[in-house]
C-alpha positions as CSV (number, residue, x, y, z in Angstrom):
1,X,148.1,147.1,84.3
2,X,149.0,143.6,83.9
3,X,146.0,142.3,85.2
4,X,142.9,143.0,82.3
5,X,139.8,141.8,84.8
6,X,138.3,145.1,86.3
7,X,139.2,145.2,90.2
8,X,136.0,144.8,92.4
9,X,135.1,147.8,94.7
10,X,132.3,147.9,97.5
11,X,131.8,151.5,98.5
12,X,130.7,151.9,102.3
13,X,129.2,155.5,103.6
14,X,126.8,156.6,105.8
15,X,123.7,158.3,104.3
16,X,124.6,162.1,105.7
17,X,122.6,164.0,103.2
18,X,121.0,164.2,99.7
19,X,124.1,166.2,98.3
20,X,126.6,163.7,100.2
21,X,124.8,160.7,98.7
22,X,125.0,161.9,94.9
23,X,128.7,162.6,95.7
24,X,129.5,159.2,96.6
25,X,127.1,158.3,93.2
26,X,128.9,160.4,91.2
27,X,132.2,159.0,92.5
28,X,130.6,155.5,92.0
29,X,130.0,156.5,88.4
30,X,133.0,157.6,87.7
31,X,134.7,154.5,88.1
32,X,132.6,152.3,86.9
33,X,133.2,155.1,83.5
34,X,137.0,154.3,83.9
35,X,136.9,150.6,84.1
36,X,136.4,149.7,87.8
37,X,133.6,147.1,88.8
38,X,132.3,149.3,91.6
39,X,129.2,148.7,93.8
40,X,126.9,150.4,96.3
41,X,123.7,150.1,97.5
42,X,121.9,153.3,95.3
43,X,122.2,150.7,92.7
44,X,120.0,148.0,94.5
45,X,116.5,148.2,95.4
46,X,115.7,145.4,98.3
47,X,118.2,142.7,97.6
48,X,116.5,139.3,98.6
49,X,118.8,137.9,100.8
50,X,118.4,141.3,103.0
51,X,120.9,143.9,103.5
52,X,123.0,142.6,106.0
53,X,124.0,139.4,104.1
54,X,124.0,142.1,100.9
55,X,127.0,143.8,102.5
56,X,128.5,140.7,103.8
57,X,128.9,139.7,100.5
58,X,130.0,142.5,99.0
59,X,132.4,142.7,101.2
60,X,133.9,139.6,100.9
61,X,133.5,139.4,97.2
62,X,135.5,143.2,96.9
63,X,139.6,143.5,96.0
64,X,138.5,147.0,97.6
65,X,136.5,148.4,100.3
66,X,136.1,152.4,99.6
67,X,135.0,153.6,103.6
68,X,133.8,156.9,102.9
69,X,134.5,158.7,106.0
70,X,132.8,161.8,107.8
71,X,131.5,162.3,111.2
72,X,128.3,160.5,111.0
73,X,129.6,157.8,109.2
74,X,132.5,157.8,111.9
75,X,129.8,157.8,115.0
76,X,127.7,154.7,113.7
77,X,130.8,153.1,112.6
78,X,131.6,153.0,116.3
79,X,127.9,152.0,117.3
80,X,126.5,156.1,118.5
81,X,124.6,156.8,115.8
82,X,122.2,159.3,115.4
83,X,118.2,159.3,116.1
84,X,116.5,158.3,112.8
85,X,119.8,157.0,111.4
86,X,119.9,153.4,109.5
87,X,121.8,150.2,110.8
88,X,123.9,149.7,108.0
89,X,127.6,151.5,108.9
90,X,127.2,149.9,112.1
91,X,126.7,145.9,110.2
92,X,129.4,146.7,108.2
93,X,131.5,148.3,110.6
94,X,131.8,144.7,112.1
95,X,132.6,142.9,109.0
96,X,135.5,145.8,108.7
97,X,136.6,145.0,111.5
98,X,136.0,141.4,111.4
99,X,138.0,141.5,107.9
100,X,140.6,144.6,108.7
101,X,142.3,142.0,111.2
102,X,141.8,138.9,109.2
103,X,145.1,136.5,109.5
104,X,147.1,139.1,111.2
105,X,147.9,140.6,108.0
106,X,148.3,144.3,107.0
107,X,145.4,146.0,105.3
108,X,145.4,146.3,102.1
109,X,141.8,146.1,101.3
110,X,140.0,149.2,103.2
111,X,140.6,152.4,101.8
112,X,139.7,155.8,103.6
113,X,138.1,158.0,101.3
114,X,137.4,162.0,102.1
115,X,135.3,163.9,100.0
116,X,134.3,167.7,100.6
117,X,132.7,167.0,103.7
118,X,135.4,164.9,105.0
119,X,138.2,165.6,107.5
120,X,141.1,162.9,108.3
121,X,139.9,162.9,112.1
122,X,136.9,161.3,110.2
123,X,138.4,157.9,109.7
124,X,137.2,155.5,111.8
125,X,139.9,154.1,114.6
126,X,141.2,150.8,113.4
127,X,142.0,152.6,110.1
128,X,143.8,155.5,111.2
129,X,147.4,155.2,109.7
130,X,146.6,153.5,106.5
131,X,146.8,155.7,103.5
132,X,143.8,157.9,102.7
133,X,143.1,159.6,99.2
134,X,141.0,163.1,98.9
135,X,139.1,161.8,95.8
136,X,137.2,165.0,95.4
137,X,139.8,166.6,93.5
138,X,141.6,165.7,90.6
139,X,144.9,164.4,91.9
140,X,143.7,162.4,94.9
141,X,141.4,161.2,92.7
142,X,143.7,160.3,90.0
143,X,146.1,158.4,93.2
144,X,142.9,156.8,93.9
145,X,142.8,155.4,90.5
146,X,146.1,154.6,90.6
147,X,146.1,152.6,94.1
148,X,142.4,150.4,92.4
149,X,144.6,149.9,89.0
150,X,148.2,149.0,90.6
151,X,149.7,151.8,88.8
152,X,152.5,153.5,90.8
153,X,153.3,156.9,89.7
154,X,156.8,156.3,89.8
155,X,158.6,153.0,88.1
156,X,161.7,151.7,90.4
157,X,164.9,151.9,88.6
158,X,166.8,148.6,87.8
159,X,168.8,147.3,90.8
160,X,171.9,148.0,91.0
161,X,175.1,146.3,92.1
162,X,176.4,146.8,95.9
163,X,179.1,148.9,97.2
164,X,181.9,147.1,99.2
165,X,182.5,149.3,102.3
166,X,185.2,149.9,105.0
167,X,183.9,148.2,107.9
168,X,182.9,150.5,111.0
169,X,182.1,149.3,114.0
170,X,179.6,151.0,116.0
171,X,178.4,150.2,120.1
172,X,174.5,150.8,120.4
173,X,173.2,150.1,123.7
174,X,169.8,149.7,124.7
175,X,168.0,150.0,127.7
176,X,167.2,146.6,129.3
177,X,163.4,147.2,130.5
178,X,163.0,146.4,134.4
179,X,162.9,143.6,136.1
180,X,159.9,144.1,139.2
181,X,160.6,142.8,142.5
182,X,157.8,140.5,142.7
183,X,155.9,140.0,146.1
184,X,155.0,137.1,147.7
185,X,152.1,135.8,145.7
186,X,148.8,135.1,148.0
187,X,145.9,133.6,146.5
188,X,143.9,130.2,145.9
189,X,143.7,127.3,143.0
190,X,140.5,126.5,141.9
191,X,140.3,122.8,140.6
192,X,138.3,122.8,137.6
193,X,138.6,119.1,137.3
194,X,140.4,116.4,135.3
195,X,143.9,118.0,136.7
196,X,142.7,121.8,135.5
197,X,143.5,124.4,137.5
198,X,143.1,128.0,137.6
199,X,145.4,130.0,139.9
200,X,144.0,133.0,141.2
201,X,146.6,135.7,142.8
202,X,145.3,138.6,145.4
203,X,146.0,141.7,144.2
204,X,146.3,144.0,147.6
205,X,144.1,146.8,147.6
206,X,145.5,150.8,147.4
207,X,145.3,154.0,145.8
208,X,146.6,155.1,142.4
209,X,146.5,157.4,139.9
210,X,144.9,156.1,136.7
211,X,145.2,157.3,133.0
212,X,148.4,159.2,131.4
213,X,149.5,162.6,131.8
214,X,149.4,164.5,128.1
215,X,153.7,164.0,128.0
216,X,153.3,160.4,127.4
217,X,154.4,159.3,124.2
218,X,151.4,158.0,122.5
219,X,148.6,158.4,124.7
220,X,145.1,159.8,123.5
221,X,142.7,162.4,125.4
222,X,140.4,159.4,126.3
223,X,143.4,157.9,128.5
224,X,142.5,161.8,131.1
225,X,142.7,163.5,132.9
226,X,144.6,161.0,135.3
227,X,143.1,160.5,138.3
228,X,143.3,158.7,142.3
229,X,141.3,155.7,142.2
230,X,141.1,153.6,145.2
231,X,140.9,149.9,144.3
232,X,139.9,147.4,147.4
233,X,141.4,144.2,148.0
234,X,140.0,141.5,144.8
235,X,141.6,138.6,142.9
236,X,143.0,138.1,139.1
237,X,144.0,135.8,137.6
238,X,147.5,134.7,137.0
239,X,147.1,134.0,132.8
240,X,144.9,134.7,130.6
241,X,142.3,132.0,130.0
242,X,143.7,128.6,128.5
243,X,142.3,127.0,126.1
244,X,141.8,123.6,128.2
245,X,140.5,125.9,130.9
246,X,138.1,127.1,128.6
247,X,137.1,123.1,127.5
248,X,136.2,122.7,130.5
249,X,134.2,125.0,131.7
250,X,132.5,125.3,128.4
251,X,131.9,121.7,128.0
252,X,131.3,120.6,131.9
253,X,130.1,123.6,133.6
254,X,126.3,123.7,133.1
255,X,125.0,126.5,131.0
256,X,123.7,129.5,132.5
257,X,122.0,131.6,129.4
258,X,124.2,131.0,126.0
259,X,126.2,128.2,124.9
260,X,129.8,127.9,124.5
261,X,131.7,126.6,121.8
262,X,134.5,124.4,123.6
263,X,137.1,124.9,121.0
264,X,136.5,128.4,119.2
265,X,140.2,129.7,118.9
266,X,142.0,129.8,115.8
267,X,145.4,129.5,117.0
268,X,145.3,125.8,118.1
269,X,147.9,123.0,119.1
270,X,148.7,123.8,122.8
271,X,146.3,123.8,125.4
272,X,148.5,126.6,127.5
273,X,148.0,128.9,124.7
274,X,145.6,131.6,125.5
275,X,141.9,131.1,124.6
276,X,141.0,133.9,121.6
277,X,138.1,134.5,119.1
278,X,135.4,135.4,122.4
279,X,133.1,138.0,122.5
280,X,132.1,140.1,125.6
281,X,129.1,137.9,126.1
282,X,131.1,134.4,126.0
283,X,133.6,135.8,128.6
284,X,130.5,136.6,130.7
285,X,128.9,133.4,130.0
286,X,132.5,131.7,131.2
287,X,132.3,133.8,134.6
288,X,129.0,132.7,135.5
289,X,129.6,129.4,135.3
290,X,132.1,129.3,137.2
291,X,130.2,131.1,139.8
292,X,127.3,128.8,140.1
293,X,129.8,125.9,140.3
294,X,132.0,126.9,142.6
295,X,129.9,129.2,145.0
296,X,132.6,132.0,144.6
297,X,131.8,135.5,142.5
298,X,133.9,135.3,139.2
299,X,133.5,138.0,136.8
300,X,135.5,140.5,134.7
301,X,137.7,143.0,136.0
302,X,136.4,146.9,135.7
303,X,138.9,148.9,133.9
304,X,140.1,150.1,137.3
305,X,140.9,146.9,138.5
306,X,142.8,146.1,135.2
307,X,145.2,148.8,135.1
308,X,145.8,148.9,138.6
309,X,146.8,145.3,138.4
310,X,148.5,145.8,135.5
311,X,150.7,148.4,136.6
312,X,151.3,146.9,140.0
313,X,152.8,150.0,141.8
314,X,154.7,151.4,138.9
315,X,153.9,154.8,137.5
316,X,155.7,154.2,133.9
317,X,154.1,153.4,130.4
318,X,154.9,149.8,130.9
319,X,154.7,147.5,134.3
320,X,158.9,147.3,133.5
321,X,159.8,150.6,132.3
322,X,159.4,153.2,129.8
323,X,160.2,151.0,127.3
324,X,158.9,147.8,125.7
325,X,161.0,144.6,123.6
326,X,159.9,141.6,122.2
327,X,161.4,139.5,124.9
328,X,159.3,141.1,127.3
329,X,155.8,141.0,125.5
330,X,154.6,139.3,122.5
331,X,153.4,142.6,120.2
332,X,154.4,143.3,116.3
333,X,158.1,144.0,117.1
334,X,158.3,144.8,113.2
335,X,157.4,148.9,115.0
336,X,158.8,150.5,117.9
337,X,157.9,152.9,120.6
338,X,160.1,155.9,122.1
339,X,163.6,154.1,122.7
340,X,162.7,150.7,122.2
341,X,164.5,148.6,119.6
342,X,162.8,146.4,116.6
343,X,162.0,143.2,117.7
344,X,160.1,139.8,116.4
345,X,157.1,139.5,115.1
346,X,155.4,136.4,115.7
347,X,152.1,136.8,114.3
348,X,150.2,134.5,116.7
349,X,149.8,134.0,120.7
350,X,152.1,132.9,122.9
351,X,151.4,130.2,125.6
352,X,150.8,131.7,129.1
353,X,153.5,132.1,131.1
354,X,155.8,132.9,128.3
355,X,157.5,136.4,129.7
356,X,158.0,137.4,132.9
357,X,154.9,138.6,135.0
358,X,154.7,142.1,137.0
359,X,155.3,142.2,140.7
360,X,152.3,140.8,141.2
361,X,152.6,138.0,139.5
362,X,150.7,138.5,136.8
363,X,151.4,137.2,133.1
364,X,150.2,138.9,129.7
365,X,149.2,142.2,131.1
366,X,150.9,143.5,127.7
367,X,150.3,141.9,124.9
368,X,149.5,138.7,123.6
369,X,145.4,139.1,123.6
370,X,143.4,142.2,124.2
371,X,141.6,141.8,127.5
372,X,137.5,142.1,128.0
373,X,136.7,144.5,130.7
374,X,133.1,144.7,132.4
375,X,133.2,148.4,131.6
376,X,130.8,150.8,128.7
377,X,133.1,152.7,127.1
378,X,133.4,156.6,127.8
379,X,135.1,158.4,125.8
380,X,137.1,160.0,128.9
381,X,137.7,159.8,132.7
382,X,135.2,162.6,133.7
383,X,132.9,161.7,135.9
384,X,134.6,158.3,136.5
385,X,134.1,156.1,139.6
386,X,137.2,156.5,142.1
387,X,136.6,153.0,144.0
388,X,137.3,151.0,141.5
389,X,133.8,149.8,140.5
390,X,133.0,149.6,137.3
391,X,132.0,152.1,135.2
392,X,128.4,151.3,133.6
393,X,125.8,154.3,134.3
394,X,125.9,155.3,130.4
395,X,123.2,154.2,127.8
396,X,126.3,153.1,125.9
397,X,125.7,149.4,126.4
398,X,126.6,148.0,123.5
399,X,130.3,148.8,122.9
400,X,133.2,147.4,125.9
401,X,136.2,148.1,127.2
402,X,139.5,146.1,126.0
403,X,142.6,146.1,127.7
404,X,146.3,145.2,127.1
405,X,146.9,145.2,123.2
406,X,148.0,141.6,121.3
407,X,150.3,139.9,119.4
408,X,149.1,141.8,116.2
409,X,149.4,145.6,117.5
410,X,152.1,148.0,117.5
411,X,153.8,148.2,121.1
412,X,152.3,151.3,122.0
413,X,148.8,149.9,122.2
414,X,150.4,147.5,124.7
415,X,150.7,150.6,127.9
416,X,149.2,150.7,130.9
417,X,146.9,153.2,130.2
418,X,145.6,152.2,126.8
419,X,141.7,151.8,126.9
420,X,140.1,150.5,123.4
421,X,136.7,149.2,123.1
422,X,134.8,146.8,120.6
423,X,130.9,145.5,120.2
424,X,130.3,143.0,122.9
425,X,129.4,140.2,120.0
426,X,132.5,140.9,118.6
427,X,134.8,137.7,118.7
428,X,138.4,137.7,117.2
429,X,141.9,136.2,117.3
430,X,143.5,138.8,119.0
431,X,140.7,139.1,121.6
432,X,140.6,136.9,125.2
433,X,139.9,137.5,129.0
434,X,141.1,136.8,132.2
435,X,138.8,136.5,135.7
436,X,138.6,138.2,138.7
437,X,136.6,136.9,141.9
438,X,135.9,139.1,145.2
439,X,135.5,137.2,148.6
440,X,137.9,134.2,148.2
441,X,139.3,133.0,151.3
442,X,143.3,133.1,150.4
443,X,146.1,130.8,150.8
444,X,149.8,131.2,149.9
445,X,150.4,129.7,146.2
């Protein structure tokens, strides 16, 4: 090690039994024995700024986050725990989160950890893919170890010099995704004052079948079984949410029961780029506003209304094609999915209107900002509603749907039929809205 101070760990777990706790003690011990500055709460009694602000800090204050996964610690993580079953996964959950996606960087900070008990399935969402160590035995342990210290096992060999070759000309073609035929767009613009506007575009009512089928690339078993949903005439909105759109209504638009913060985005300078960093609650806030301003019902689509929008009359993975590029959609092009090509990574939003919009003449329905939903989430479509309504009669209140993917996820998150979710008070960069409004008389844009 180059580096002599002791690398700072916070160790997070859930409290699944007397014999789990003394293993994550005893792994605790263990490196604090071998030179790492590692914390967790068995060695506090009742800190005195309370426990939530205890982990906050300690979380912040950490080169390293152990997240000691298991199946409890996976359900409270994700806001179902248990009867009788503390607060403190679910607190720290957030900050994860809240931390995991900090800058758009990649995470290097949160390390899965499996013990006996532990199975890979175990690791909570936004950390599947990141390298997890088995630290109950001696190898993973010792890779651990290695990973805390900066000790590769293996030292790269000096560079050496390059090869002049014989050129050879290869011809790779790639599919262009489609273009969709777009319809003749009929809805209304509501003026929202000092030259705002927020166009509004009717989405035609009709059946569909919603979800993927287990052959596409990709999907999960919460994305089934596919079903026919029958969706009824409504209205969307043609971006996401601006920023100056936002301004507005946040500062102008008489409060209904939480305040707004007129400027909360982090990615600032244009007032067409999306507005970000807006919890579940905020978005609802927004909608009511509007409401009670403009006499017209505005809210947030249900997930049925999303992807049926979304897809507008296609069947593939994407609104134009099977496929998915960077000129299309603003995702991290740095990954690919099935065909699709490497692309740019631009590591913030886009303005609205930046890529071409589906056939009905909708922008950013992949990519660029996740997308609040009015939805709970259920962890699959049994049971669902098939009119479109949202879907709400679960106790599950406090965790929402999200729709689209952002700037900051790998293309597949951006399909059609992706569903994620996320803690209504959760506000982030790569998290915005758009509206939908039912019973607007409609006008050719």
């Amino acid at each position: 090690m180059s580096n002599q101070t002791p690398p700072k760990v916070f160790i997070s777990y859930s409290w699944d039994s007397p014999e789990h706790q003394q293993s994550v003690l005893a792994l605790s011990n263990k490196l604090r024995e071998s030179g790492i500055d590692c914390n967790l709460d068995r060695y506090e009694f009742s800190p005195p700024e309370g426990w939530p602000r205890w982990m906050e800090k300690q979380i912040e204050q950490a080169d390293f986050v152990l997240v000691i996964c298991t199946a409890k610690y996976k359900l409270s993580y994700e806001g179902k725990k248990e009867p009788g079953q503390g607060n403190g996964v679910g607190w720290e959950g957030n900050l994860i989160c809240q931390n995991f996606y900090n800058k758009g960087t990649l995470n290097r900070k949160f390390i899965p950890v499996l013990l006996e008990s532990g199975k890979v399935e175990d690791i909570p969402t936004p950390l599947q893919g990141t390298t997890y160590y088995f630290a109950h035995n001696d190898e993973g342990y010792e890779n651990l170890y290695r990973h805390l210290t900066n000790q590769p096992a293996n030292e790269k060999p000096a560079l050496g010099n390059l090869r002049l070759l014989p050129p050879v000309q290869h011809h790779i073609t790639y599919p262009t995704p489609s273009k969709p035929t777009q319809q003749k767009a009929q809805g209304f613009i509501e003026d929202l004052g000092h030259s705002i506007k927020l166009e509004m575009v009717k989405i035609p009512g009709d059946t569909f079948m919603m979800g993927a089928s287990e052959k596409e690339e990709g999907s999960s078993d919460d994305e089934r079984p596919e079903h026919q949903v029958t969706v009824p005439d409504f209205y969307m909105g043609r971006y996401l949410v601006t920023q100056a759109q936002w301004a507005r209504v946040a500062a102008s638009f008489p409060q209904i029961h939480r305040k707004l913060d007129t400027r909360p985005s982090y990615f600032k300078g244009d007032d067409h780029l999306p507005v970000e960093s807006i919890s579940w609650y905020d978005a609802v806030e927004f909608c009511q506003r509007l409401s009670q301003k403009t006499g017209r019902d505005y809210r947030l689509p249900s997930e049925a209304e999303w992807e049926y929008a979304c897809r507008a009359g296609t069947v593939t993975h994407f609104h134009f094609g099977d496929i998915i590029t960077t000129e299309v959609a603003n995702y991290d092009g740095n990954y690919t999915y099935s065909n699709s090509p490497k692309g740019q990574y631009r590591e913030k939003t886009t303005p609205v209107g930046s890529f071409p919009p589906n056939a009905f003449g909708l922008y950013d329905m992949h990519g660029n900002l996740w997308q609040w939903c009015l939805d709970t989430w259920h962890s699959n479509y049994d049971g669902a509603p098939d009119n479109g309504a949202a879907w709400i009669d679960n106790d599950n209140q406090n965790i929402r749907l999200l729709r689209g993917g952002s700037w900051n996820n790998y293309p597949e998150f951006c399909r059609s039929a992706l569903r994620y979710y996320d803690y209504p008070a959760f506000a982030h960069f790569v998290i915005g809205f758009r509206v939908v409004c039912s019973g607007a008389a409609a006008r050719t844009l």
